[in-house]
C-alpha positions in Angstrom: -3.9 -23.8 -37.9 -3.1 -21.6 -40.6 -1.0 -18.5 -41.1 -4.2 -16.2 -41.0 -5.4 -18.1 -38.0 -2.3 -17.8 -36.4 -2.1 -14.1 -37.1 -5.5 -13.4 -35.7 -5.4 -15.7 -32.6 -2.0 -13.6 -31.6 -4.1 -10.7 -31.4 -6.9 -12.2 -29.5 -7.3 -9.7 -25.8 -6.7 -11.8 -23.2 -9.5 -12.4 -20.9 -11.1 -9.4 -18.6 -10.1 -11.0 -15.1 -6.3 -11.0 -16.8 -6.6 -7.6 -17.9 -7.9 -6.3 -14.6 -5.2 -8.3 -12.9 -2.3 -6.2 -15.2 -4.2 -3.1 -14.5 -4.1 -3.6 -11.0 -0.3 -4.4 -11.2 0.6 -1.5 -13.1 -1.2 0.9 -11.2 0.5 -0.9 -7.8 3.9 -0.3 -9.6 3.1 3.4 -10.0 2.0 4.0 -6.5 5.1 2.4 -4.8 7.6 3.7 -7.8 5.7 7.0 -6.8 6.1 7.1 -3.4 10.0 6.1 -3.5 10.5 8.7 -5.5 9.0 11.3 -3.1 10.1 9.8 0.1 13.7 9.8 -1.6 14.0 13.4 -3.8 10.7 15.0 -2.7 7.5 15.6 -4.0 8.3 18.9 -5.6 11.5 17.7 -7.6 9.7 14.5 -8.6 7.7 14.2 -11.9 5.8 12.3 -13.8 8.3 11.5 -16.5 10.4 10.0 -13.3 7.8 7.8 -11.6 6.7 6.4 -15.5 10.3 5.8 -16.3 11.0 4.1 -12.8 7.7 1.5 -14.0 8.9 1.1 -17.3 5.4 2.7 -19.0 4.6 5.9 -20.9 3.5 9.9 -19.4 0.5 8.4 -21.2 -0.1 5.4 -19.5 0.7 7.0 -16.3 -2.5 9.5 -16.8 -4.4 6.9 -17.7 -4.2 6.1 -14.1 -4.1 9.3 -11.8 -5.1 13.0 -13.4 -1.7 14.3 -11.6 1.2 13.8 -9.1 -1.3 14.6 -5.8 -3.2 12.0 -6.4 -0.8 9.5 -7.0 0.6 11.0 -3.9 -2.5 10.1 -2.0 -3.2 6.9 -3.0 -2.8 4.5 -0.1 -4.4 6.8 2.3 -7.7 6.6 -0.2 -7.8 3.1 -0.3 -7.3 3.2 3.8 -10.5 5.6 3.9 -12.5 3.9 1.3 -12.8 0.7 3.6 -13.2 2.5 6.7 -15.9 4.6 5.2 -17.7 1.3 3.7 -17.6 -0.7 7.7 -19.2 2.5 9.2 -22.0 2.4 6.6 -22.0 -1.2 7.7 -22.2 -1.0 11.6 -25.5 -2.0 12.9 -28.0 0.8 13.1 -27.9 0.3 17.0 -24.5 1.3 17.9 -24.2 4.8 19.5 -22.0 7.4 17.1 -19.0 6.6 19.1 -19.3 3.1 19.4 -19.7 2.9 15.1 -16.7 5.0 14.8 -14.8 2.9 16.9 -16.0 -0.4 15.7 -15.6 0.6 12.4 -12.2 1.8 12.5 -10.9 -1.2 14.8 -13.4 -4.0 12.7 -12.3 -2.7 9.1 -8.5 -2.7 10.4 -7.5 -5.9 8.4 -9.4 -4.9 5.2 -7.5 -1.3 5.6 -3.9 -3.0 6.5 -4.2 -5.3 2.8 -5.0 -2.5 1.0 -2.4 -0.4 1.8 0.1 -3.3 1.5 -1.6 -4.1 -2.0 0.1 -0.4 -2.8 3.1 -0.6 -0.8 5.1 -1.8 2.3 3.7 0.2 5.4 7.2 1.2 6.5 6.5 2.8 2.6 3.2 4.7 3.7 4.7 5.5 7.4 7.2 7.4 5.7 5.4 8.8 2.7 3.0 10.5 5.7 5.7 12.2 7.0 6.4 13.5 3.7 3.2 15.1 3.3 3.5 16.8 6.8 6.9 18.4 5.4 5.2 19.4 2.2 3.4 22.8 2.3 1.2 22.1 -0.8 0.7 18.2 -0.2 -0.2 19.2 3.8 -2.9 21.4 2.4 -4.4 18.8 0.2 -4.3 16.7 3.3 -6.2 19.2 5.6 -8.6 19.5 3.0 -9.2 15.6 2.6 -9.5 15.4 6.1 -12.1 18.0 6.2 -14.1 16.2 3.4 -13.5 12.8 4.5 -15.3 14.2 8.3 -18.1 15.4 6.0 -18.6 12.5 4.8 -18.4 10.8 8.0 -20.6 13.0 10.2 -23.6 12.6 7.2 -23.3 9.1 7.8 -23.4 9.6 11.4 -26.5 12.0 10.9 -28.2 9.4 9.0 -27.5 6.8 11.1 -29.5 8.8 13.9 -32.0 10.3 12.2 -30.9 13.7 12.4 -30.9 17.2 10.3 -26.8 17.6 10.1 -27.8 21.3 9.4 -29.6 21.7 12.5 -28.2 19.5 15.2 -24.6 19.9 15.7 -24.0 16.5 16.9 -22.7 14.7 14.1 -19.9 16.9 13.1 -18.9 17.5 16.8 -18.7 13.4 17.3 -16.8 13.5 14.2 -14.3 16.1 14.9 -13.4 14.5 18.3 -12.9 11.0 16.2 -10.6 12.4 14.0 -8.4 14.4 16.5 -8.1 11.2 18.4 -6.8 9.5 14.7 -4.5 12.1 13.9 -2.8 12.0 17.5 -2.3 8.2 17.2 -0.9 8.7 13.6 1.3 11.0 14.7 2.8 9.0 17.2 3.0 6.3 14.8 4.8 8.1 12.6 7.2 9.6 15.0 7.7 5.5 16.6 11.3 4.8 15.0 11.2 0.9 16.3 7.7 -1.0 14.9 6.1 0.6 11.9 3.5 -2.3 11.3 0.3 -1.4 10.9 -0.7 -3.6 13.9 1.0 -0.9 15.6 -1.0 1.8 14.7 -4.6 -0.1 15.4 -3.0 -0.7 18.7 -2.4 3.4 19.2 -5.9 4.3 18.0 -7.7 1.5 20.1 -5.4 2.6 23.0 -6.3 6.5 22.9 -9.9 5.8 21.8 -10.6 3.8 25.2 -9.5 7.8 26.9 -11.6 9.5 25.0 -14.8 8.5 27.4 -12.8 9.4 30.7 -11.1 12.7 28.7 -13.9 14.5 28.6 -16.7 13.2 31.1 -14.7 12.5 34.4 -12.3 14.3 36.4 -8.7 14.0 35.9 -6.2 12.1 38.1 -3.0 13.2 38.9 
């Protein structure tokens, strides 16, 4: 090979699947160097320059991958919903709103555990949630995710059925009760001190799902 050849075969790119593959690494790097850095100084005295430097890349590179600290900041919880969202629009069309939700929650539950351990450790994301519940501006982000993300979820439902989600109130009332019952089995989870595995948590929403039936359409024992 000759000196040109040599020089021009150094600057060959490598391959996509390698490319993606360092992309994907990097951007894992941010998120857990990220969320360390929240969970450890808080959200508000962490900033960019910090989580790049902690990775080893530039401001530059870092906004090549999130537009700011919020969403960096929300990143395992979008991959969580992202799969959820895709086994709902996957249930079969015959399941009853209830019976989707649950199955796709409980069905997608591996899918959602890797892809928030492809981020970072659970234990990681358990405490990074309770970060966001101490942080005024992060917890108003949240409650307005939620409220998108059951947007999102009751048109689906709406489709599913057939139904105008302007006129039949249905879908968003199905939808609300789903996501009171996640929120009370995340916060549980979050308040658990002894098993922090995301088995855990599948458990607690499987668990309080099953009540949800009896809650509200039979009478109470003592």
């Amino acid at each position: 090979m000759t000196t040109d050849e040599a020089a021009a075969d150094t600057t060959t790119p490598p391959p996509a699947g390698l490319r993606e593959r360092k992309k994907q690494r990097t951007r894992s790097a941010l998120v857990r160097s990220a969320l360390e850095l929240f969970t450890r100084q808080g959200y508000e005295r962490t900033t960019v320059d910090e989580i790049a430097e902690a990775v080893e890349v530039s401001q530059r590179t870092f906004f090549r991958y999130f537009a700011n600290k919020e969403e960096v900041a929300f990143a395992s919880q979008e991959a969580a919903e992202c799969h959820f969202l895709a086994a709902l629009c996957g249930r079969p069309a015959g399941e009853a709103p209830l019976a989707a939700l649950r199955g796709a929650i409980l069905g997608a539950w591996g899918n959602i555990g890797e892809a928030i351990e492809e981020l970072v450790p659970p234990e990681l994301h358990m405490r990074m949630y309770r970060v966001i519940e101490s942080t005024p501006s992060l917890l108003a982000v949240h409650l307005r995710r939620t409220a998108e993300m059951e947007e999102r979820l009751a048109r689906e439902i709406a489709r599913r059925e057939g139904l105008d989600i302007d006129a039949d109130p249905r879908p968003r009332l199905v939808v609300a009760m789903f996501g009171g019952v996640i929120r009370v089995a995340g916060k549980l989870w979050t308040e658990g001190e002894e098993d922090s595995s995301v088995v855990t948590l599948r458990d607690l929403t499987a668990f309080h799902l099953d009540y949800v039936g009896p809650a509200l359409a039979e009478k109470w024992d003592k």
